[in-house]
C-alpha positions in Angstrom: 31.7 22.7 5.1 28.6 21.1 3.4 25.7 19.8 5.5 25.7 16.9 3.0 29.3 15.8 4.0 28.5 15.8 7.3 24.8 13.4 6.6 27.2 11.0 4.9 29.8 10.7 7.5 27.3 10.3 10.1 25.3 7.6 8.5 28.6 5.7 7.0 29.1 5.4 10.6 31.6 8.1 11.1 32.5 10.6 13.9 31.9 14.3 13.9 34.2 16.9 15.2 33.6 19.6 17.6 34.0 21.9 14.6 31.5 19.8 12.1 28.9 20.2 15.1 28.9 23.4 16.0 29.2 24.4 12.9 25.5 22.1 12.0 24.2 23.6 15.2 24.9 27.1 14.5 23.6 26.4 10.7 20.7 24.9 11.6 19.4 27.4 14.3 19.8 30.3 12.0 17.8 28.6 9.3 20.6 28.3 7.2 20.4 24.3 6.9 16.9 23.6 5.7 14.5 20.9 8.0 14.8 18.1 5.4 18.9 17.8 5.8 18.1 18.3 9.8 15.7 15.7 9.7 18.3 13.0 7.5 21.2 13.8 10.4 18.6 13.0 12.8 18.1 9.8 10.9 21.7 9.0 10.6 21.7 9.8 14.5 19.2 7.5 15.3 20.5 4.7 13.5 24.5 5.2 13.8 24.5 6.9 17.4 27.1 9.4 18.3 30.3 8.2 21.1 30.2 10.4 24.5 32.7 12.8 23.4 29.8 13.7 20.3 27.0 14.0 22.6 29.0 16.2 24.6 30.2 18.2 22.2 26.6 18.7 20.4 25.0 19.1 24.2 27.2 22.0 24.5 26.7 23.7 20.9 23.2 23.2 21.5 23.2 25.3 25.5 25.1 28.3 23.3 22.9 28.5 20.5 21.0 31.6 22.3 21.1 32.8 25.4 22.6 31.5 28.6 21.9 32.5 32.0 24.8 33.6 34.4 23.5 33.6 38.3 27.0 33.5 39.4 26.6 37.1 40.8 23.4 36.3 42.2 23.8 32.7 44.2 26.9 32.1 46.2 28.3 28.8 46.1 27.3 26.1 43.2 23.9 26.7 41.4 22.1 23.4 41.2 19.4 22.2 39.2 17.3 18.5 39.3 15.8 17.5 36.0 13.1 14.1 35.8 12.6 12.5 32.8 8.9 12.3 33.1 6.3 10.2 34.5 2.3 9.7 36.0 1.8 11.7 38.8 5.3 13.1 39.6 5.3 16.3 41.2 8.4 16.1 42.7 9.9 19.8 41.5 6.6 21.6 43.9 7.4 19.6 46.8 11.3 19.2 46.2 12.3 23.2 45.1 10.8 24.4 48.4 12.7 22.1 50.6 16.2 22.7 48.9 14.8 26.5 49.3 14.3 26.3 53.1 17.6 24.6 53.4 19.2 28.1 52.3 20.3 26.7 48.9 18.9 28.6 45.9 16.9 27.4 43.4 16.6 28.6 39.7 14.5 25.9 38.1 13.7 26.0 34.3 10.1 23.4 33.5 8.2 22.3 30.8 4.7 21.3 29.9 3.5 17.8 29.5 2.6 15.4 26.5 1.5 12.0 26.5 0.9 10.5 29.2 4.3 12.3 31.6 2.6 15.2 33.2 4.3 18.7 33.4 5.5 20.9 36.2 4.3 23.8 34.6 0.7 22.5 34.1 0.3 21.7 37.8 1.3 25.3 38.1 -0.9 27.0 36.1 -3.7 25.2 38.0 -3.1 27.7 40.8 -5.0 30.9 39.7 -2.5 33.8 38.6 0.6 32.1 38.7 2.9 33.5 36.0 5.4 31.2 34.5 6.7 33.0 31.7 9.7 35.2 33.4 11.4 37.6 31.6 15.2 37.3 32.6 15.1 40.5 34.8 12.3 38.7 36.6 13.7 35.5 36.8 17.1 37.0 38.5 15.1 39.4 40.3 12.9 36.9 42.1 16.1 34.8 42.5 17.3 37.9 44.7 14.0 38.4 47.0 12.9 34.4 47.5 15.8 32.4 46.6 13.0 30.3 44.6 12.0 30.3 41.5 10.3 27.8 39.1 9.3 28.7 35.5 9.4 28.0 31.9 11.7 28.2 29.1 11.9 31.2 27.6 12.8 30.9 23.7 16.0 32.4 23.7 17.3 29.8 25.8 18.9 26.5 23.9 16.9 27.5 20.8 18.8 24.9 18.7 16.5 21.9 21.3 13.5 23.5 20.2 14.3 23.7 16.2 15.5 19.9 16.7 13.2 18.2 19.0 9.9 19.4 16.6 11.9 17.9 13.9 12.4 14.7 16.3 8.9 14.5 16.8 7.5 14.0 13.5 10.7 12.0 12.1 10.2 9.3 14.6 13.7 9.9 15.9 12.7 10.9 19.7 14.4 7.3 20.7 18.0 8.0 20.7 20.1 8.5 23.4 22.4 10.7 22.2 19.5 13.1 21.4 17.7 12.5 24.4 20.5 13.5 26.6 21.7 16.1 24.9 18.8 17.9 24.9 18.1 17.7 28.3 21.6 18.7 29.5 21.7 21.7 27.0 18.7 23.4 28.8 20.4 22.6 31.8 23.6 23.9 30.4 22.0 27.3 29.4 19.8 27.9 32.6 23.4 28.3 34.5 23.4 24.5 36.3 27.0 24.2 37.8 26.0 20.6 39.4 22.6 18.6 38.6 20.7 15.7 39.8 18.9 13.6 37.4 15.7 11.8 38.2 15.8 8.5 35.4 12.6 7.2 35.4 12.3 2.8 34.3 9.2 1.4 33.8 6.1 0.9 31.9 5.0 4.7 32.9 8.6 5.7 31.6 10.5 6.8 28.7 12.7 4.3 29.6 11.1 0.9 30.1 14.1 -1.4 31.1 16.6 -1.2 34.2 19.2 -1.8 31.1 17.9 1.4 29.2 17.4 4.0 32.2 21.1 3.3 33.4 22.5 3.6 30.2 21.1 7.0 29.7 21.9 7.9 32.8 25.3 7.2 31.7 25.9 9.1 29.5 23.9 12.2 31.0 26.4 11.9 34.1 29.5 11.4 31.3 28.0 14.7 30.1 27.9 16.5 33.0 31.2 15.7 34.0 32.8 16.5 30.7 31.5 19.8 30.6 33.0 20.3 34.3 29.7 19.9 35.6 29.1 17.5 39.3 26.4 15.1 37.4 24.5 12.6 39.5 21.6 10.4 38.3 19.2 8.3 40.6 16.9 5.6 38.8 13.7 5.4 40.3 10.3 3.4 39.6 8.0 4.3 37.3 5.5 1.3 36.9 3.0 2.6 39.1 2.1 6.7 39.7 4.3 8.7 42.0 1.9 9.4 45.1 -1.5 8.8 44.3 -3.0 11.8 42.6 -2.8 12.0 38.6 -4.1 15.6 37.4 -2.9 18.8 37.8 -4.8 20.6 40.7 -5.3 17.3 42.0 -1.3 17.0 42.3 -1.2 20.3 43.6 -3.2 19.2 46.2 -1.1 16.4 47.2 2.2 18.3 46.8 0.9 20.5 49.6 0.0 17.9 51.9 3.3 16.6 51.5 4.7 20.1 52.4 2.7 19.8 55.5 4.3 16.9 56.3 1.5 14.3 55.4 1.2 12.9 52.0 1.8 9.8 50.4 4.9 8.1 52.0 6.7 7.3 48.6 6.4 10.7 47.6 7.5 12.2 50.7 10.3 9.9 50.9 11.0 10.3 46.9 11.9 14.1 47.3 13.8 13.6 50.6 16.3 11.5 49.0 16.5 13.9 45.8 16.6 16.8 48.2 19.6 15.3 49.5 21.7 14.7 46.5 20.9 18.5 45.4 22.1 19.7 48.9 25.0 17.3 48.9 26.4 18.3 45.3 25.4 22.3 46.4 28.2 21.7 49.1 25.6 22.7 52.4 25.7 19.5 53.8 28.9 16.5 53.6 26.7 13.8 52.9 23.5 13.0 50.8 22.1 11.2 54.7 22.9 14.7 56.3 21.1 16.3 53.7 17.9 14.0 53.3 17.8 14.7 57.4 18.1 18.0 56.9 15.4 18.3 53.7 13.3 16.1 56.6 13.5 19.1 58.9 11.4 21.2 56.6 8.7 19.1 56.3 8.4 19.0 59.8 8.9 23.2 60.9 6.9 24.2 57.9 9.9 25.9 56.1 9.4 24.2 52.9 5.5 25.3 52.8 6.5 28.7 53.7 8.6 28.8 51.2 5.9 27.5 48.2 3.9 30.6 49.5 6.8 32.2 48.8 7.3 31.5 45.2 3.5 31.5 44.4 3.2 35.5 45.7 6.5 36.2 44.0 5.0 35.1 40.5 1.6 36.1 40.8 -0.2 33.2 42.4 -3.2 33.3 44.6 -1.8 32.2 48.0 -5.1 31.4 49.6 -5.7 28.3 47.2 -2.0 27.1 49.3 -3.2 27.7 52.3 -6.8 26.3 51.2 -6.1 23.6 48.6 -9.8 22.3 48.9 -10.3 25.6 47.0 -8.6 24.8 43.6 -10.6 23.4 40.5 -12.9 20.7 41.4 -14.3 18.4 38.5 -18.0 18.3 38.5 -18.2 14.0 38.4 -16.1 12.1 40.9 -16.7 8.2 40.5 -14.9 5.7 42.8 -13.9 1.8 41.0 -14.1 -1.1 43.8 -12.3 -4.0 43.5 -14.5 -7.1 42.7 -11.8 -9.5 44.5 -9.7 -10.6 47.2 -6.0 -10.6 46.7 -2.8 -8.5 46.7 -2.1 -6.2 44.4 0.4 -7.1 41.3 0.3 -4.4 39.2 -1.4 -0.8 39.0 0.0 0.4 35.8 1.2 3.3 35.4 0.8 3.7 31.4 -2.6 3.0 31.9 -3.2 5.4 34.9 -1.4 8.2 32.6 -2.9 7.6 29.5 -6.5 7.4 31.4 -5.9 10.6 32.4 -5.2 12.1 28.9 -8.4 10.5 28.0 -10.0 12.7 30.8 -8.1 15.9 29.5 -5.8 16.3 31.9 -2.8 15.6 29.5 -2.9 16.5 25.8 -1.5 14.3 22.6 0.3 17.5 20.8 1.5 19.8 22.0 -0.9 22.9 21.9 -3.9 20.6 22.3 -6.5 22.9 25.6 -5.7 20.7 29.3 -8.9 20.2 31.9 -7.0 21.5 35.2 -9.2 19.7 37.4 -9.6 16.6 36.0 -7.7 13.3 36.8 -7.6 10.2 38.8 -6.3 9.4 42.6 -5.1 5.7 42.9 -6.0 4.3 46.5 -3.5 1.2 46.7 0.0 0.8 46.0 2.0 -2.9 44.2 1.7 -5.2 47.1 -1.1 -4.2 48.8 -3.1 -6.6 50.5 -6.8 -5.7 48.8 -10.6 -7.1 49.7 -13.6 -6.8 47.5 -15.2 -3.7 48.0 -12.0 -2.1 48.4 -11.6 1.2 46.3 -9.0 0.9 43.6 -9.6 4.3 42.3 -11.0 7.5 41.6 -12.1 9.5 38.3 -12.9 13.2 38.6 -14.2 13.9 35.1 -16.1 17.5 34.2 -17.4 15.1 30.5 -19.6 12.3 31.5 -18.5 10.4 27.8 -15.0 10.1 29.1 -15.8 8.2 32.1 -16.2 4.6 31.0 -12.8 5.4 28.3 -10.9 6.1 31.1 -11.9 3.9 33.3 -11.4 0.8 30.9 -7.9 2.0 30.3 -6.8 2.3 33.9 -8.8 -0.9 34.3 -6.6 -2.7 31.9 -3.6 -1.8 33.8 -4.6 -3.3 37.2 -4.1 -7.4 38.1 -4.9 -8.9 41.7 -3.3 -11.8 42.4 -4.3 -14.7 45.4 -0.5 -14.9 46.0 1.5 -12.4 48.0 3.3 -9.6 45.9 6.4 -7.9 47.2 5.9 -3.6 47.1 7.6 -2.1 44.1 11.1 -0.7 45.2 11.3 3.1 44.7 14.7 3.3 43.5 17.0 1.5 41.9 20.6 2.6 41.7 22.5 6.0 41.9 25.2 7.0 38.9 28.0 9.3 39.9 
């Protein structure tokens, strides 16, 4: 075969076969097919798109291209794994993984780090001191057999063909695709060992996905994915035009995640991971029904299981369990400014671009990827679409350790608020479900 073949049947518009795109995968990862010719199929990609039966094909390719982990001797039963496409202050996986945990299902979670304005599991992490997240494989299944929990990053031999490919994504302005979206998310799943896994789709102005229209069709085709490969795929679309919760920052969603854990926290957030908690005990075959296994999720908010089991995980991977047991304790930002409301009215919008993108302005995000984060910096949101607000009221908070940032931030999150005289109906917090 010749790479350039392959460029000119994809951008004539033509389909690939399972051969032509393992063959470009394997090519590619070994250095053999130079980034220019990756970055033209990317283009042709982008432009021409690939049918299900492609995507599936190249998601696959992609999961083989290293190493794959096999906790088949380890787990008993179906290994599941949840995967969000990102958004402003979600920090689902720390509340969600120990619930599924105390529930007696296992759970092998493989993270990432943030950029833009989506914050990253593995950032509100590392904002507890001494927590490791880079595993070796004998640690990773060695944890797996003391806790039944474990949540940490991807280690390079792991889908190393999505690494070579997204960098060349990022700087050919073909991240937008579908096809190469979801391929790349289900080929990290495919390699961590995921025999059944829930999607989170984020829609909305703080998501990838913007449109209804959009999120479903990627969901789609992540669910087509999943069961092509003989996977149990489900995908729930949830909002993403105002923050998850109310905290934005990484110790400051650490904070929150743990008050959710001990059965407080905000209600959306709480109720959020119940559901997802559900569909991951559902398709794990503990429970017969996503209600029984919400109810049953519910339970360990309420005995304390699920916090137990956080402690858990953070002692397992080198974490400091006092700053769990007293949150207060983590990184504090040195200026903490509260933004009233100068009117009466309900609340209309509370923009979640803005909130993000404020917070990147704070440090709490970064623009590239190795650009330095500010752990404990970020903003906490005090009202929610719909709320009913009078002047005086706050509508949020900065914690800032750089005075000069203050105002930035502020105007951005500023820019994303609008109070109306006329009632507003809440935000819903989900949408649909794709099996």
């Amino acid at each position: 075969m010749r790479t350039i073949d392959l460029i000119l049947k994809k951008r004539d518009g033509g389909e690939l076969t399972n051969s032509e795109i393992e063959w470009f995968v394997q090519n590619f990862t070994s250095g053999d097919i130079p980034d220019y010719q990756v970055a033209a199929m990317s283009m042709a990609i982008f432009f021409r798109g690939m049918t299900t039966r492609e995507t599936t094909d190249l998601t696959v390719a992609m999961a083989h291209s290293g190493d794959t982990l096999d906790l088949s001797d380890l787990i008993p039963g179906v290994v599941v794994d949840k995967h969000s496409t990102g958004g402003v202050g979600d920090k689902t996986t720390l509340v969600l993984a120990p619930m599924v945990s105390a529930c007696g299902v296992v759970v092998a979670k493989i993270s990432g780090r943030g950029l833009g304005h989506g914050g990253g599991t593995l950032d509100k992490l590392e904002a507890i001191p001494g927590f490791q997240i880079q595993l070796t494989s004998d640690q990773f299944r060695a944890q797996i057999k003391e806790t039944g929990i474990v949540v940490a990053g991807q280690s390079t031999s792991l889908a190393p063909a999505d690494g070579k490919l997204y960098k060349i994504r990022d700087v050919t302005g073909t991240v937008a695709s579908n096809a190469l979206i979801a391929s790349s998310i289900m080929s990290k799943k495919f390699a961590a060992g995921a025999q059944a896994i829930v999607l989170d789709v984020k829609t909305g102005n703080g998501a990838f996905m913007t449109t209804l229209e959009d999120a479903r069709e990627l969901a789609e085709l992540m669910v087509a994915i999943g069961q092509n490969s003989g996977r149990s795929t489900v995908a729930v679309i949830s909002d993403m035009n105002q923050p998850l919760g109310y905290a934005v920052g990484n110790a400051l969603e650490v904070r929150e995640a743990i008050e959710t854990l001990r059965g407080e926290g905000p209600p959306d957030l709480r109720e959020h991971c119940i559901r997802m908690a559900g569909h991951m005990l559902h398709l794990s075959g503990k429970v017969d029904s996503v209600s029984s296994g919400s109810e049953l999720a519910s339970k360990t908010l309420k005995d304390g299981s699920a916090f137990h089991k956080l402690i858990k995980m953070v002692s397992a991977q080198g974490g400091d369990t006092k700053y769990i047991d007293n949150p207060e304790q983590l990184d504090q930002a040195e200026i903490v400014s509260t933004i009233k409301s100068h009117q009466d009215g309900f609340l209309s919008r509370m923009g979640a671009i803005n909130i993000g993108k404020a917070a990147v302005i704070l440090g709490a995000g970064r623009e590239r990827k190795n650009d330095p984060i500010d752990l404990a910096v970020g903003i906490v949101v005090h009202q929610k679409v719909g709320s009913r607000i009078n002047a005086g009221d706050p509508l949020f908070t900065i914690h800032a350790n750089n005075s000069e940032k203050v105002a930035a931030a502020t105007k951005e999150a500023l820019a994303g608020i609008e109070i109306k005289t006329e009632k507003v109906s809440a935000l819903p917090l989900h949408y649909d479900v794709v099996e």
